[in-house]
C-alpha positions, 0 to 999 in steps of 0.5 A: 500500500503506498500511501505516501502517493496520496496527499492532502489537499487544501480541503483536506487541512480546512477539514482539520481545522473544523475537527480541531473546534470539539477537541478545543471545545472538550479539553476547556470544558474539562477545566472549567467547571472546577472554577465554577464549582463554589457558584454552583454549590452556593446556587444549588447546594449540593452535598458533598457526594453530589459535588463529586458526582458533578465533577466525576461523572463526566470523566467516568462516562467518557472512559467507560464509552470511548471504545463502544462510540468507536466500535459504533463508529466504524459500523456506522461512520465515524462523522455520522458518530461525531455528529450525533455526538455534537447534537447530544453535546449541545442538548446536555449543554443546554441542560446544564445551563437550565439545571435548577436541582444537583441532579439536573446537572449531574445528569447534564454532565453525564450526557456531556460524558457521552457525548464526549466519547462519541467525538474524541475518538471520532477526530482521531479516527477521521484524522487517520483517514483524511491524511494518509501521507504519513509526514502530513499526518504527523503535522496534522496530529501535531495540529490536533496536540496543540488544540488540546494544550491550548484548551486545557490553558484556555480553559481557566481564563475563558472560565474565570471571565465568564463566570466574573461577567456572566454566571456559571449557567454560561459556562455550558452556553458557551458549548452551542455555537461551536456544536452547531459550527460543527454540525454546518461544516463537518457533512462539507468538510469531512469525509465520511470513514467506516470500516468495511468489515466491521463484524456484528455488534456485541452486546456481552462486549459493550457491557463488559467493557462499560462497566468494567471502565466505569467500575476500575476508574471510579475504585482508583479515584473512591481509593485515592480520595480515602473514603469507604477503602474496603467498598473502593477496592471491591469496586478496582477489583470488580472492574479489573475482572470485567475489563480481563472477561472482556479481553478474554472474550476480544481474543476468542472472537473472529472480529473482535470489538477491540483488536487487543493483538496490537499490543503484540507490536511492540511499538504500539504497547510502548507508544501506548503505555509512554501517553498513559505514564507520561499524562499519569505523571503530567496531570497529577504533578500540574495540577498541584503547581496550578495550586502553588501558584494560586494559593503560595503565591496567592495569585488570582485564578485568571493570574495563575492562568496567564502564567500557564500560558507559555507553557501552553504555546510552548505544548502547541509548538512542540508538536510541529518540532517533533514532526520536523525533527523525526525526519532527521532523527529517530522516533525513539531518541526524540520520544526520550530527549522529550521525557528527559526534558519533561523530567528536568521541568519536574526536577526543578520542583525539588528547589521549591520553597514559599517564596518562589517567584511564578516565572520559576514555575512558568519556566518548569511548565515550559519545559514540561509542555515542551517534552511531553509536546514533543513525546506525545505527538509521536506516540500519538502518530504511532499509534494511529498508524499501528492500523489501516485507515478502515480500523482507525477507530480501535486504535483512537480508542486506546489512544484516547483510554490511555489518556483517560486512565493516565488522567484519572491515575494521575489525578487520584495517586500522585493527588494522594502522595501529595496529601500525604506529604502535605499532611505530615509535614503539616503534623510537624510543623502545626504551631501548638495551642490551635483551637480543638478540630482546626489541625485536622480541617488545615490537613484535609487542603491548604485552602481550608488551612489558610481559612483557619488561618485568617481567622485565628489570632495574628500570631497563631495564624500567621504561624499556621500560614507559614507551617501550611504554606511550607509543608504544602511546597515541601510536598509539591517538591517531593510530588515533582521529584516523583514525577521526574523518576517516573518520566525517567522510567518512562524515557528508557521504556520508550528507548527500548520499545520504539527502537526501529520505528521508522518516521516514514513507514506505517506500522500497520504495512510493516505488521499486517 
């Protein structure tokens, strides 16, 4: 097959563009409803488990959905599936704007989960199939890298001014006239991409892997979060043997759902488990220095937002170096200058103390966006072309379950490590004599410390401050040093199993 014959035309890149605005869209909604959450808890008043069902249950229904919304993509059409998508997308926005009741809202952000999963893997996918000349795709997914950067850096500012001007309704209003600019330009744009044999839908196979994605990733973040241990690990363990029953039955099947075989490519796993490690490590570790900035430095969320911004145009240009880069140097010596350059910008975090100015941890984030940018596209590129364009779907499947399982890890165990640290260093640091109860509110969040804080007496506040501020850095610092190690580990792994790949040829000619 020589795909390299067949390039993109203009049309083709103008397509992209119209596939980039859910993605942008998908990774600021990801962010922004954090910043609204305390409107929204004054407004609705929900209870502590419904605050956490409107912020968990979105991520749950996108991991457990993504590979079901792509097999369906590939029976029925990966555009047809995307836009079906983008209309559920804006009737569960529309939703959420009018919630009046918790439950309203965690409906909302349920269907906005599955929504989601009908059009993430559908851009990858379409992608796939729009740029068969490997040096383009690898611009495009570099494209498509970017616009996730930018969203997630996007996302705080867009959040913080809508909310300062509007109210948190407008933060789901904002979702509509970008679901309809999709639904006008993608039937134009975007060409429609089945897979041609794609064997019969299995229903054992979309519940097992459903609940078994819901059930695994709901016991990791219950786990991390402390509460009900014994019924959290019952849950792990219940969705860990669903997801084994379901690959078991993938293996026996003559058309299977999922093409778990790809994972013997030895590229493909090692491109696979390099995105999940690098984001595990990535998410955990930046969303505690968001927290530095805002709550050390005592900067405002739209300030801490604008320091994040290099960050996020350096991510968006380190994609389009690794495409020029890898036509001069291999695959995996460029996937592993990457992590060692994402690590140094968490190793930087081992100097940390309260005083540290934000342009230091502009600088570490710089460099984190540049390493893990420059990784990231390549594996992404890698695993996208581990498959025939007709079997896209699987392969933007696992793609994007990586960064979901990489996400809800990074998020709940690194978010773990970091209280943990918090909390004992607070333990030996706390000034005596502080009123009964306030020492075990201080080491549930710096917040609540810093709370306790300005209500105190002068001198006892002020030492609460110094010792939580302190102890909060000192974990950050350790939190950051974890992250190095484990991007590290991840380096030499991509060294090894990446060795080979060629930038020019397609895996999926080489293995099929």
């Amino acid at each position: 097959m020589t795909e390299t014959l067949q390039r993109a035309t203009a049309r083709t890149w103008v397509g992209l563009a119209v596939l980039v605005l859910p993605m942008l869209l998908i990774a600021i909604d990801g962010v922004v409803l954090i910043f609204a959450l305390a409107d929204i808890a004054e407004d609705l008043q929900p209870t502590g488990v419904q605050q956490l069902w409107i912020l968990d249950i979105y991520s749950l229904m996108l991991a457990g959905l993504l590979i079901t919304m792509s097999s369906l993509g590939d029976r029925f059409g990966r555009r047809k599936i995307l836009l079906v998508g983008a209309v559920v997308f804006a009737a569960a926005s529309v939703f959420g704007a009018v919630s009046t009741e918790p439950w309203m809202l965690i409906a909302s952000r349920a269907l906005l989960g599955v929504a989601g999963a009908m059009i993430m893997p559908g851009t990858l996918s379409l992608i796939r199939n729009m740029f068969l000349d490997r040096g383009q795709r690898r611009t495009a997914m570099a494209v498509w890298s970017a616009s996730g950067a930018l969203g997630a850096a996007a996302g705080p500012i867009v959040g913080g001014w809508i909310i300062e001007i509007f109210t948190w309704h407008a933060i789901f209003l904002m979702n509509i006239p970008v679901m309809v600019l999709l639904l006008v330009l993608a039937p134009i744009l975007v060409p429609e991409s089945k897979n041609p044999n794609p064997g019969r839908i299995d229903v054992p196979s979309i519940l097992l892997s459903l609940s078994g994605m819901i059930a695994f990733v709901y016991g990791v973040k219950t786990f991390a979060e402390g509460k009900e241990p014994v019924a959290a690990l019952v849950t792990f363990f219940a969705g860990l043997t669903l997801l084994a029953v379901f690959v078991v039955r993938q293996l026996r099947m003559p058309v299977p759902m999922i093409n778990v075989r790809l994972f013997r490519v030895r590229a493909f796993t090692g491109a696979v488990v390099t995105d999940l490690l690098s984001v595990f490590a990535l998410v955990g570790a930046m969303f505690a220095m968001t927290q530095f900035l805002q709550l050390v430095a005592g900067l405002s969320v739209i300030q801490s937002a604008l320091w994040m911004l290099p960050q996020a145009a350096m991510s968006a240009c380190a994609g389009f170096i690794a495409a020029v880069l890898v036509k001069r140097f291999p695959t995996s010596i460029i996937v592993a200058i990457g992590g060692l350059i994402t690590a140094g910008g968490f190793a930087m975090l081992l100097t940390l103390d309260p005083d540290t100015p934000p342009w230091f941890i502009a600088i570490s984030l710089c460099l984190v966006g540049l390493g893990a940018g420059v990784a990231m596209t390549l594996t992404n590129d890698l695993i996208m072309s581990s498959v025939r364009p007709e079997e896209s779907g699987q392969a933007a499947a696992i793609s994007e379950t990586a960064y979901e399982l990489g996400t809800a890890f990074g998020t709940a165990i690194l978010g773990s490590v970091l209280l943990g640290f918090y909390r004992a260093g607070l333990d030996d640091t706390a000034p005596s004599g502080l009123p009964g109860g306030i020492l075990d509110s201080a080491k549930e969040t710096l917040a609540a410390a810093l709370l306790h804080a300005r209500e105190l007496t002068a001198d006892l506040g002020a030492a609460l401050y110094t010792a939580a501020t302190g102890s909060f850095t000192s974990a950050l610092s350790w939190t950051g040093g974890i992250a190095a190690l484990i991007l590290l580990a991840v380096t030499i792994f991509a060294a090894v199993m990446l060795r080979g790949v060629s930038a020019q040829e397609d895996l999926a000619d080489v293995e099929h």
